[in-house]
C-alpha positions, 0 to 999 in steps of 0.5 A, a space after each residue: 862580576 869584575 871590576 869595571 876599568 874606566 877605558 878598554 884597551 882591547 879595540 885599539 890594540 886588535 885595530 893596531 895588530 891588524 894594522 901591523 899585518 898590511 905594513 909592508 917593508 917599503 913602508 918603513 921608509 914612508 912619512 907619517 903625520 908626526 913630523 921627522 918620523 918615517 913609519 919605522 920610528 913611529 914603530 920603534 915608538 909603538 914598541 917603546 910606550 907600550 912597555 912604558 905603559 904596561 911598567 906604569 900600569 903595574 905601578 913599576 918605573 921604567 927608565 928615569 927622564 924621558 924616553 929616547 926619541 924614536 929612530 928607524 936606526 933602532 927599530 928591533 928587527 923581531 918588531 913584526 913578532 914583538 910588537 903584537 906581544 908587548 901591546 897585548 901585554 899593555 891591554 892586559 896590564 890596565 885590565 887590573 883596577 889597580 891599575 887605574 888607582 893612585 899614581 902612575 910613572 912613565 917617562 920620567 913623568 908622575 901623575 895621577 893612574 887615571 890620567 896616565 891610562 887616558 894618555 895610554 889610550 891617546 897615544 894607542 889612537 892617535 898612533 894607530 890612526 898615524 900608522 894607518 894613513 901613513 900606510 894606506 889603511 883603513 882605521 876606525 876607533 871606539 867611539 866610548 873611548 873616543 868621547 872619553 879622549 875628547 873630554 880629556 884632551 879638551 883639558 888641555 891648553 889649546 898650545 899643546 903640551 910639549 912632548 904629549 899633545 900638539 897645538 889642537 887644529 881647528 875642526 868643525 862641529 859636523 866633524 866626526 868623534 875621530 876628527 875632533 879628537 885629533 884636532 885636540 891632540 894636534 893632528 890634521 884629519 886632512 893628512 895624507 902622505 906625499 904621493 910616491 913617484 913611480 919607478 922610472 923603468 929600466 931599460 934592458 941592458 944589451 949585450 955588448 957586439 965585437 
């Protein structure tokens, strides 16, 4: 029998490509609930941290410091057939053992394999729920992944941490598993996007008389 890992990135990456196929190009200009992000710097994002991640599972550095901040400017115009690849690589790259052993480098950022892979996982679930209410979809998470965020994001200091994790939002006790964990991670499970003004129509233009 295989090694066991301690998280399985299948089910949120199958949910993020299904999401990527209801994302349509109108949608790249919408807001998402990270602020300043419309949903094409939340994709250039996606596109980023899943080659970062995928680097630290092989134990291979990326690029020293942190990541660029995310921009619609600079969103790979291949992301629609690119993306898909790069995340499936990031499932198959934590699928190793080895992986989940020593230390693990992303973002100009050390710490210990486990702690990295969990933080690969936050960032595929709580992106992937960005990616859904900012385009209108559905979004469901594993629950076993979601206990596991919950007890590692109930780490964390209640203030954030700064360039990982906002400060949490209060959410009851009733509330769901994805509820709470994005409460942790400092997400609202109230936000909905703004509602777009419909097109004001055009009148028809007439021909000009003599």
């Amino acid at each position: 029998m295989a090694d066991r890992v301690p998280l399985e990135f299948d089910p949120p990456v199958r949910q993020i490509r299904a999401l990527l196929l209801g994302v349509d190009d109108r949608d790249l200009t919408a807001p998402t609930p990270c602020p300043g992000w419309p949903v094409a710097a939340l994709l250039d994002h996606l596109m980023g941290l899943a080659h970062a991640f995928t680097l630290a599972a092989r134990k291979r550095s990326g690029v020293d410091g942190p990541p660029p901040e995310p921009s619609a400017e600079h969103l790979s115009r291949h992301w629609r057939s690119r993306l898909p690849v790069l995340l499936a690589e990031l499932s198959m790259a934590w699928k190793d053992p080895a992986a989940w052993t020593g230390t693990a480098q992303a973002g100009g950022v050390t710490m210990p394999a486990t702690a990295m892979g969990a933080v690969a996982m936050n960032e595929l679930v709580m992106h992937g729920w960005d990616l859904a209410r900012a385009t209108g979809q559905d979004f469901a998470a594993d629950p076993r992944a979601l206990e596991q965020l919950i007890e590692f994001l109930g780490q964390g200091p209640g203030e954030g941490t700064p360039g990982l994790f906002g400060p949490r939002v209060p959410v009851g006790p009733e509330e769901d598993l994805l509820a709470q964990a994005l409460g942790l991670a400092g997400r609202d499970p109230a936000w909905r996007p703004p509602r777009r003004r419909p097109a004001r129509p055009t009148r028809p233009v007439l021909p000009a008389r003599d």
